[in-house]
C-alpha positions as CSV (number, residue, x, y, z in Angstrom):
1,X,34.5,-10.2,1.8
2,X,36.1,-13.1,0.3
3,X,33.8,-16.2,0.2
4,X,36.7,-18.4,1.5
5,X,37.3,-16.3,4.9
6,X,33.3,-17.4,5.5
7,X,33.7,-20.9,4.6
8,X,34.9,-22.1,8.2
9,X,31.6,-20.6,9.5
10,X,29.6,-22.5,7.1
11,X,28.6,-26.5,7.8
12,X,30.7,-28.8,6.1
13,X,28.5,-29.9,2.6
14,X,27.6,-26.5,2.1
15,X,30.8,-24.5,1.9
16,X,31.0,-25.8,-2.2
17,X,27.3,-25.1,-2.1
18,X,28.0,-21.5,-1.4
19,X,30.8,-21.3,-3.3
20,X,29.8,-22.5,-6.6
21,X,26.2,-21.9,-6.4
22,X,25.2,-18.8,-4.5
23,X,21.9,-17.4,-4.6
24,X,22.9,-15.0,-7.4
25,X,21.2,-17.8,-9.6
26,X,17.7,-16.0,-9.3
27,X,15.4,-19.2,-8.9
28,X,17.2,-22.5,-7.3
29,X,15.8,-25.6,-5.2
30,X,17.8,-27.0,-2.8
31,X,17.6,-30.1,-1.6
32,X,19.4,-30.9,1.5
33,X,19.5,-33.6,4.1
34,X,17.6,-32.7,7.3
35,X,20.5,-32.0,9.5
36,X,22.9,-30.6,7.0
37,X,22.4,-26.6,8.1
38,X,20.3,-25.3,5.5
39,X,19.6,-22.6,7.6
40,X,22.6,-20.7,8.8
41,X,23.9,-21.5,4.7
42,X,21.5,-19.8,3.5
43,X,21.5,-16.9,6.3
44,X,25.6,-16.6,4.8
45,X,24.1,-16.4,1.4
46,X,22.0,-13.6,2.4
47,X,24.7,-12.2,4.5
48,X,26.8,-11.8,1.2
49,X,23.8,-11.0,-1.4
50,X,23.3,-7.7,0.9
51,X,26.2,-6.6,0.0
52,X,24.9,-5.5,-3.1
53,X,21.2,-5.8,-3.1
54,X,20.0,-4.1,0.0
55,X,16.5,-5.4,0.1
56,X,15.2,-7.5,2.6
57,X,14.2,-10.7,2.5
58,X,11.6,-13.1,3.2
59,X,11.1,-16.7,4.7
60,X,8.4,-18.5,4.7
61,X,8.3,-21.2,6.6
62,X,6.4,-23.7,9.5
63,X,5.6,-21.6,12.5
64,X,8.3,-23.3,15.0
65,X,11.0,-22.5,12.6
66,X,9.5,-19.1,11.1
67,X,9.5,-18.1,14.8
68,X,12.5,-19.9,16.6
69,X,14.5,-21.5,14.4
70,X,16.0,-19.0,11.7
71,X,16.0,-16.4,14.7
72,X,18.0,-18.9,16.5
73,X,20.6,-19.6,13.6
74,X,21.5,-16.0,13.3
75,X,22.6,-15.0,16.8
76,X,23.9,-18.1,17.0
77,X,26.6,-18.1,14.5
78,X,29.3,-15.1,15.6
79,X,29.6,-14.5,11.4
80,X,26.1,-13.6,11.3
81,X,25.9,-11.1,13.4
82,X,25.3,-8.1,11.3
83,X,21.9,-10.1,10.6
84,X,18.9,-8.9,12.0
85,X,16.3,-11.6,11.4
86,X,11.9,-10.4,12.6
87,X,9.8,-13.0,12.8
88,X,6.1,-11.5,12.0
89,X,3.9,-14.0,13.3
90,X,1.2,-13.6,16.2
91,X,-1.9,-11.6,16.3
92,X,-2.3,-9.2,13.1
93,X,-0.8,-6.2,15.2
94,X,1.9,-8.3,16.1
95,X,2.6,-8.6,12.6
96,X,2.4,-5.2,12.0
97,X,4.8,-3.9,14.2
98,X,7.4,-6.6,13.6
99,X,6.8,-5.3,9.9
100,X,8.3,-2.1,11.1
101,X,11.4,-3.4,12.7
102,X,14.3,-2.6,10.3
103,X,15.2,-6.7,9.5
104,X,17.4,-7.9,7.0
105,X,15.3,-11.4,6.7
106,X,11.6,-11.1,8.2
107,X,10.3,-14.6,8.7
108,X,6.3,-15.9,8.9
109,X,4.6,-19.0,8.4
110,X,2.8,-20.7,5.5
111,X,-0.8,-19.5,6.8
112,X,0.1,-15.7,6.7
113,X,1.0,-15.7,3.1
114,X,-2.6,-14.5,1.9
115,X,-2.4,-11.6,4.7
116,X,1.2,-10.7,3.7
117,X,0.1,-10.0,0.3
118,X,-3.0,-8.6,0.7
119,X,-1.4,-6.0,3.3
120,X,1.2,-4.7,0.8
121,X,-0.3,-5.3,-2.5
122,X,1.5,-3.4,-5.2
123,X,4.5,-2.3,-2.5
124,X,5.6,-6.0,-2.4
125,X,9.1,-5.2,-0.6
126,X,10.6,-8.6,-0.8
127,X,12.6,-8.9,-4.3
128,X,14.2,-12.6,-2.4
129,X,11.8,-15.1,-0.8
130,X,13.0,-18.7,0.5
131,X,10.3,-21.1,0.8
132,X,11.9,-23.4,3.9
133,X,10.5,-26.9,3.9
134,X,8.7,-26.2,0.0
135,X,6.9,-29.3,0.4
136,X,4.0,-27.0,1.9
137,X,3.4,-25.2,-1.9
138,X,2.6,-28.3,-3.4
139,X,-1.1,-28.2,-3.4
140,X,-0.6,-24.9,-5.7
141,X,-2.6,-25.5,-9.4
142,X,-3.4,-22.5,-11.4
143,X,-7.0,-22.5,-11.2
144,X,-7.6,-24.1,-7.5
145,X,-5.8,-25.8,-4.7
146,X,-4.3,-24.4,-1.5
147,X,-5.4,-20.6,-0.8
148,X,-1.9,-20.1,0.6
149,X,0.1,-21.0,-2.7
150,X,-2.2,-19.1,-4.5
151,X,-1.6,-15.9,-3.3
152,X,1.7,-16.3,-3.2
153,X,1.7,-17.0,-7.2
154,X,0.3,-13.2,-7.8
155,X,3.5,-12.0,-6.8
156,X,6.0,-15.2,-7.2
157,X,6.9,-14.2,-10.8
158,X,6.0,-10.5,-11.1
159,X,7.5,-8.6,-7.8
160,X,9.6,-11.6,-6.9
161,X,13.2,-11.5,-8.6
162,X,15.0,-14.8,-6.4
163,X,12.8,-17.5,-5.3
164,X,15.1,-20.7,-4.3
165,X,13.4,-23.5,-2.6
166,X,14.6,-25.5,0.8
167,X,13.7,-28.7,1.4
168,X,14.9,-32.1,3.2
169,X,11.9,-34.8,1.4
170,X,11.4,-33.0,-1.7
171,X,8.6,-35.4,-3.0
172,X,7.4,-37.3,0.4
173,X,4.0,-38.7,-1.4
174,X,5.8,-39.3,-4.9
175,X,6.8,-37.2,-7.8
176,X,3.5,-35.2,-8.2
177,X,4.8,-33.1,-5.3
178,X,7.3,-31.5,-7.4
179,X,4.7,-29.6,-9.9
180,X,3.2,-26.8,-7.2
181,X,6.9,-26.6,-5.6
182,X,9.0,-26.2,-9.2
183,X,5.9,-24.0,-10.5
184,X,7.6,-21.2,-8.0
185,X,10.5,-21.5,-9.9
186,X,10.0,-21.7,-13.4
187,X,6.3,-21.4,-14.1
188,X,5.9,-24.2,-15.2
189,X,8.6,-24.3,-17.7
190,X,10.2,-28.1,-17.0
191,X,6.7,-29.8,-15.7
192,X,4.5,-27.8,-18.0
193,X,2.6,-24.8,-17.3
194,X,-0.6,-26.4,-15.4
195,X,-0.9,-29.6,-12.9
196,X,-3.5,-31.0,-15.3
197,X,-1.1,-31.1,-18.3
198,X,2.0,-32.3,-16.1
199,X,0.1,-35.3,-15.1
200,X,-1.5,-36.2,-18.3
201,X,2.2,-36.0,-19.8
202,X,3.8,-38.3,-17.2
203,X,1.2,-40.4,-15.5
204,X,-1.6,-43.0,-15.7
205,X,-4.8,-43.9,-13.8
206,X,-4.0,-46.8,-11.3
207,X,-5.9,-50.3,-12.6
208,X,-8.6,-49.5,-9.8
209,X,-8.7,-46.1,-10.9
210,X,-8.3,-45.1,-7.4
211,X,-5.8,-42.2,-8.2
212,X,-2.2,-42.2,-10.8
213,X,0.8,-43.7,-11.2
214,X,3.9,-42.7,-13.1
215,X,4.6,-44.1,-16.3
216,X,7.2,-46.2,-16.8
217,X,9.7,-43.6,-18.2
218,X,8.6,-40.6,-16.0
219,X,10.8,-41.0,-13.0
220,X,14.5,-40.3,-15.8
221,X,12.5,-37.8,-17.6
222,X,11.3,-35.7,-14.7
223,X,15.0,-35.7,-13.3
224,X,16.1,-34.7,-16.5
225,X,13.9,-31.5,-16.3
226,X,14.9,-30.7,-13.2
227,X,18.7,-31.2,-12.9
228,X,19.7,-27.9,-14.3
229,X,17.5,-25.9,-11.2
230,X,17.9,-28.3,-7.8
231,X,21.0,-29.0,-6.1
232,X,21.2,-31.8,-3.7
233,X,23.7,-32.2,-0.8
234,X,23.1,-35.6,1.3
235,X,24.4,-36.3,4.6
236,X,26.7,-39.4,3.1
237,X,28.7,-37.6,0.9
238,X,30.0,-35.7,3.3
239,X,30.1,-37.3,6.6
240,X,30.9,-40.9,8.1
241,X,27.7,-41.4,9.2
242,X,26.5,-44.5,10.6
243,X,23.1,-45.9,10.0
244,X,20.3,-46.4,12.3
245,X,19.8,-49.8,13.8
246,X,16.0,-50.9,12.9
247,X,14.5,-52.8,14.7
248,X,10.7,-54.4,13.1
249,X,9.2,-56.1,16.7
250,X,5.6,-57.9,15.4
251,X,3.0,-58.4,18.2
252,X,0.0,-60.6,17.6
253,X,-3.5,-59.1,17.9
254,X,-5.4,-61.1,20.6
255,X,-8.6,-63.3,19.8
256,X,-10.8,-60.3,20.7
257,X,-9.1,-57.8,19.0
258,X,-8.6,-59.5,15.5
259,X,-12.3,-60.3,15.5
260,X,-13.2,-56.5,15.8
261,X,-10.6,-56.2,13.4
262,X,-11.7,-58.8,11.0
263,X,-15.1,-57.9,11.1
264,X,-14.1,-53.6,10.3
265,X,-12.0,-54.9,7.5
266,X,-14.4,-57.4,5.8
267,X,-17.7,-55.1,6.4
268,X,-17.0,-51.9,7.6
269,X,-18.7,-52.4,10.7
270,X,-18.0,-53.7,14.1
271,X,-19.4,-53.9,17.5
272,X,-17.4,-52.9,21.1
273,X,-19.2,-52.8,24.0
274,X,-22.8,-53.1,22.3
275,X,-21.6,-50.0,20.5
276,X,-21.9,-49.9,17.0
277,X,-18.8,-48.8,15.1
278,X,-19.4,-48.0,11.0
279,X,-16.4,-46.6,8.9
280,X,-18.4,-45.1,6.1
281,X,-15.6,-44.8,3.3
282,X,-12.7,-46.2,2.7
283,X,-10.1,-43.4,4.4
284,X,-12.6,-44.5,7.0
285,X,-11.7,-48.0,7.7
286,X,-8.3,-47.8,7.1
287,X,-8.5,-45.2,10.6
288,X,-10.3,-47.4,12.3
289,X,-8.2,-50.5,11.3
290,X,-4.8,-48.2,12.6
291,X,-7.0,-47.4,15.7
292,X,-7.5,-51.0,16.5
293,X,-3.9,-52.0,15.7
294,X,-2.8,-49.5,17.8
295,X,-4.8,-50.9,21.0
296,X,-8.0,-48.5,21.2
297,X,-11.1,-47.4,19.0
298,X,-13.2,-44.5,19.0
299,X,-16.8,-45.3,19.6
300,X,-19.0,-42.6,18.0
301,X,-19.6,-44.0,14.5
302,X,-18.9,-40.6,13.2
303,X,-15.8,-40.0,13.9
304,X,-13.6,-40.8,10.9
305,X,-9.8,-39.2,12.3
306,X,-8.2,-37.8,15.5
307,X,-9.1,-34.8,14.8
308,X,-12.7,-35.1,14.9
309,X,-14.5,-32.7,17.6
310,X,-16.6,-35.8,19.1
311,X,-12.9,-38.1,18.8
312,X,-13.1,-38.1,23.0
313,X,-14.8,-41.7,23.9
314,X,-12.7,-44.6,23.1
315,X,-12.3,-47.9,24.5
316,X,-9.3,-50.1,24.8
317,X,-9.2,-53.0,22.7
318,X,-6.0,-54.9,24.0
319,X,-2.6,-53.5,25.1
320,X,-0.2,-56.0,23.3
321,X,1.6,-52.9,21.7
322,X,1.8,-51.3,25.3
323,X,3.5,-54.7,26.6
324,X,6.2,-54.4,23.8
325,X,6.8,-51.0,24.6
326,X,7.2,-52.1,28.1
327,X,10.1,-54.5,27.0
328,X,11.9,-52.2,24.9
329,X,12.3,-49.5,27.7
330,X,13.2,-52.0,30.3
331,X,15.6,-53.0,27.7
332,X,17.4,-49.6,27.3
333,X,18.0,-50.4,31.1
334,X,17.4,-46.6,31.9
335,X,18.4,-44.7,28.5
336,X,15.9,-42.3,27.6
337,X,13.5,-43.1,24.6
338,X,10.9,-41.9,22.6
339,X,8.0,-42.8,22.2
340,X,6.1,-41.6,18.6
341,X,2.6,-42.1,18.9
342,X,-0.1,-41.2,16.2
343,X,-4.0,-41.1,18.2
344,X,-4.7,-38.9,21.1
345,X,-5.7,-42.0,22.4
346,X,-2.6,-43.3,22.3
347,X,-1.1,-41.1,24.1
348,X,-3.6,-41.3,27.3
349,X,-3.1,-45.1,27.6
350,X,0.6,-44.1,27.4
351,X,0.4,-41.6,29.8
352,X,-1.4,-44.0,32.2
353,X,0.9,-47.0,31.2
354,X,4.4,-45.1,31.7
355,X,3.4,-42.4,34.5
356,X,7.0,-41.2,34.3
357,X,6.7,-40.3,30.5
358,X,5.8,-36.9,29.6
359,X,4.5,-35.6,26.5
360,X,6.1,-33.6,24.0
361,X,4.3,-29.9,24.2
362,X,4.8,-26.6,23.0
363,X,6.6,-25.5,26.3
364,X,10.4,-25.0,25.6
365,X,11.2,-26.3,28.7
366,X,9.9,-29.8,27.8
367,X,12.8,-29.6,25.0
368,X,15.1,-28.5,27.3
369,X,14.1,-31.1,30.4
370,X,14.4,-33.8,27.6
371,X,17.9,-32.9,26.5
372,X,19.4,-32.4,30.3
373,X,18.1,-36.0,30.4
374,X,15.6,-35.4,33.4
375,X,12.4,-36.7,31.0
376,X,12.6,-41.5,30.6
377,X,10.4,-41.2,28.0
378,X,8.9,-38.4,26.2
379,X,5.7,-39.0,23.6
380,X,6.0,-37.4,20.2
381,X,3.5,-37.2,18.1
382,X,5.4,-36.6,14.6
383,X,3.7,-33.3,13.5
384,X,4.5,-31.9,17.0
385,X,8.7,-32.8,16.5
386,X,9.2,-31.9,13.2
387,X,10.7,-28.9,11.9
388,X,12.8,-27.0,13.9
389,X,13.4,-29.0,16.5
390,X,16.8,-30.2,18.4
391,X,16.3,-33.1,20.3
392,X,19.2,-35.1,19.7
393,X,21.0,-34.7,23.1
394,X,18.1,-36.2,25.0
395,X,18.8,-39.4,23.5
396,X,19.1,-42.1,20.4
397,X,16.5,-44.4,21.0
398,X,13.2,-44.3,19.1
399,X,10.2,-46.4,19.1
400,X,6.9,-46.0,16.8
401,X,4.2,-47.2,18.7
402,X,2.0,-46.4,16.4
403,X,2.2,-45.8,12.1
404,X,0.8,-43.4,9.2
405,X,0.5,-42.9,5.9
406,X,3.1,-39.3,6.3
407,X,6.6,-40.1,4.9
408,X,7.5,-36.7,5.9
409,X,6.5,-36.7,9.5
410,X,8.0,-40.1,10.1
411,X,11.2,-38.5,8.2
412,X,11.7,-35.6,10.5
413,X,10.6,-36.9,13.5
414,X,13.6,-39.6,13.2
415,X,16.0,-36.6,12.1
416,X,15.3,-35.0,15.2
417,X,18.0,-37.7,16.9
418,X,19.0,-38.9,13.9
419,X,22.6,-39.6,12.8
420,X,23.5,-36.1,11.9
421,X,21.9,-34.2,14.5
422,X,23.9,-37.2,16.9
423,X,27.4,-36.3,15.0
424,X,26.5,-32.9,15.0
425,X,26.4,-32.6,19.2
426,X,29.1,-34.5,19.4
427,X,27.9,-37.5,20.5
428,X,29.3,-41.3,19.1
429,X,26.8,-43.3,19.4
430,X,24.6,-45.7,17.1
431,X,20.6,-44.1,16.7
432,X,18.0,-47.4,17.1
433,X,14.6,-47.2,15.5
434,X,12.0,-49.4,17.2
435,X,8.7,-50.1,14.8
436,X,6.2,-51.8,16.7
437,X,3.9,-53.8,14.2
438,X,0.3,-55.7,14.5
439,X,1.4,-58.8,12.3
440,X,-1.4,-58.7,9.3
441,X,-2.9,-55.7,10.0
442,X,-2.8,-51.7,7.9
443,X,0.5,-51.3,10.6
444,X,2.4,-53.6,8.0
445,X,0.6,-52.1,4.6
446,X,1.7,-48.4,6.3
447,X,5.3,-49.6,6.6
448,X,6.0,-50.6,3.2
449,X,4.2,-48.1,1.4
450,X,6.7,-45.4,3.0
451,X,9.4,-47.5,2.3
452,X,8.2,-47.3,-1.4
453,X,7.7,-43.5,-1.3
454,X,11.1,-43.2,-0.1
455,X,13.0,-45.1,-3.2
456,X,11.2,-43.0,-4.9
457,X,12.4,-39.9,-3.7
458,X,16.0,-41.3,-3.0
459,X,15.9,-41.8,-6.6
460,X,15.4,-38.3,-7.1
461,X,17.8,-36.7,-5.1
462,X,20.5,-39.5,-6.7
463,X,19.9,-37.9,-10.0
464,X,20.2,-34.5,-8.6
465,X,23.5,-35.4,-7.2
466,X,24.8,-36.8,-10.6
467,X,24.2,-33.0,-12.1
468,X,26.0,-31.9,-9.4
469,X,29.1,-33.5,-10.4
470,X,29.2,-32.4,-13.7
């Protein structure tokens, strides 16, 4: 069929993409802005490339969009609908028999790569495999790093003929992302054949030696390397978007708290409650110091993150943070917000704080309850609203109660109302981004660095654009 009687099916930014660029080109990136339709543009791509290669494909992807998401797309779109998408994910019979549905595109997640290849071995079926959000093969180095990436690479450039990478933040923690991601593509042709060699070529050890920093000339080089094999299509060059309205409000810790803070900064050690509270490493203290920012500390001196099996007792340190928060929903005078928190114990002195607010779960019908508008405020905490999720009709207000070090969580949990995702649901209306900061405290430190991370990458995708145009 003539690829200009599918272009009206196909989001505006991508119809040149598919045009002039389809996935005939065996290994591509692309690097799209979150919102722009990646999905159902590359499901057309597909759609045409069966035409004359028969095989089936495979996405890899998070497990919210490996299970809903690309499933979603294709029945969705009335041009699609001679696409059969499986998602195998679940228990390993589940896998199994969705491996025996007769799919054009069979979807899974990131952590069944090792099983997937294991199960067929030689038999590899999959001659086409898109890696959706890429960012997740960046640990992959030839000798070590991630388990997943690393069985992926046994068949990535021997049974694999067209690999094309998707991704909205394509280096979220600066440009050493790129290596594992472009490795799948080229191996290692532009950034050099190992992670060791890449970085000894384009960076330096920081003046602490705590970690590396690019070299002054690495940021033009690397996008030299890479403009012939990533394509970029932004938001802005397509649409008349309008920017969100940020919003910095600063609170000022209380006498109590900045002592406890003080003294966790200076010596690594504080007490609450005649409890004694040690950070024992850096990572450590900087937790701690968030922790305290936020409101609320965790009180067994072992417990280093959230995610820590003992991270249950807390106590609360003020609630300055909860009393800005108050203010800015009594401010939206009744328009839904959200609320993205980072500690689960944040989100208990939420709970108890805003009694109408309701968490952000894995039950559909919270999404759906928040976009018919019957959830005030809904807590978020960024992993949990990332990919895959729409969320954009319940609202355009935004507030981060609390902050981390994740570019890329902070990134997709603002897409999900985000200007696009607002113009794409037909709604006109501004999208207002609250950050609630502890003046002198990590909240500010977190803040900037992600600014930084993102010129970075902003950089990046600029210079992909420029080959674009050529």
């Amino acid at each position: 069929m003539n690829i200009a009687k599918r272009n009206e099916y196909v989001p505006r930014g991508y119809q040149e993409l598919i045009t002039d660029h389809e996935l005939s080109s065996d290994r591509n990136g692309v690097w799209a802005g979150m919102g722009m339709g990646k999905t159902v543009a590359t499901l057309t791509a597909i759609d045409m490339l069966s035409m004359t290669e028969p095989e089936p494909t495979l996405v890899l992807a998070p497990l919210r969009v490996a299970r809903s998401t690309w499933p979603d797309e294709a029945r969705k779109w009335s041009h699609l609908k001679n696409i059969a998408v499986m998602p195998v994910t679940g228990s390993e019979a589940e896998r199994k028999a969705a491996l025996k549905y007769d799919a054009n595109v069979y979807t899974t997640n990131y952590e069944n790569i090792p099983w997937m290849v294991e199960h067929f071995g030689d038999k590899w079926p999959f001659r086409t495999v898109i890696s959706d959000e890429s960012t997740r093969l960046k640990s992959f180095r030839l000798k070590q790093g991630g388990a997943r990436a690393q069985a992926l690479s046994k068949v990535a450039h021997t049974k694999i003929k067209r690999f094309v990478n998707l991704t909205g933040t394509p280096a979220p923690n600066g440009l050493q992302d790129l290596w594992g991601q472009t490795w799948f593509l080229d191996a290692g042709q532009r950034l050099g054949r190992t992670y060791t060699g890449f970085e000894k070529r384009w960076f330096r050890s920081k003046h602490d030696d705590f970690g590396v920093e690019p070299l002054q000339s690495t940021q033009a080089e690397i996008e030299e390397r890479l403009r012939d094999i990533y394509l970029t299509v932004r938001a802005e060059d397509w649409f008349d978007l309008k920017a969100p309205v940020v919003n910095n409000i600063y609170v000022d810790l209380p006498v109590r708290a900045r002592k406890l803070y003080d003294d966790m900064e200076k010596t690594m050690f504080m007490e609450l409650d005649e409890h004694g509270i040690e950070a024992f490493n850096a990572a450590a203290r900087t937790q701690k110091l968030l922790q305290i920012a936020n409101g609320a500390a965790y009180l067994d001196p072992t417990v280093d993150d959230d995610d820590h099996p003992r991270a249950r007792e807390w106590r609360e340190v003020h609630d300055i943070k909860l009393q800005a928060l108050e203010e800015v929903i009594e401010e939206a005078a009744g328009m839904p917000v959200m609320v993205a928190y980072h500690f689960k114990s944040d989100l208990a002195r939420l709970l108890k704080a805003f009694p109408k607010g309701r968490y952000l779960d894995a039950e559909p019908s919270t999404q759906h309850d928040w976009n018919a508008g019957k959830i005030p405020i809904l807590f978020a905490h960024p992993q949990s609203a990332g990919h895959g999720l729409n969320l954009q009709d319940g609202g355009n207000i935004l507030v981060f109660f609390g902050h981390n070090w994740a570019l890329e969580d902070r990134l997709q949990i603002i897409e999900r109302i985000g200007p696009v995702r607002q113009m794409q649901a037909g709604h006109d209306r501004l999208v207002y981004i609250h950050n609630i900061i502890a003046r002198d405290t990590v909240d500010e430190l977190v803040i900037a660095r992600v600014e930084t991370k993102r010129e970075v990458q902003d950089l990046l995708l600029e210079a992909m654009i420029r080959r674009n145009k050529k």
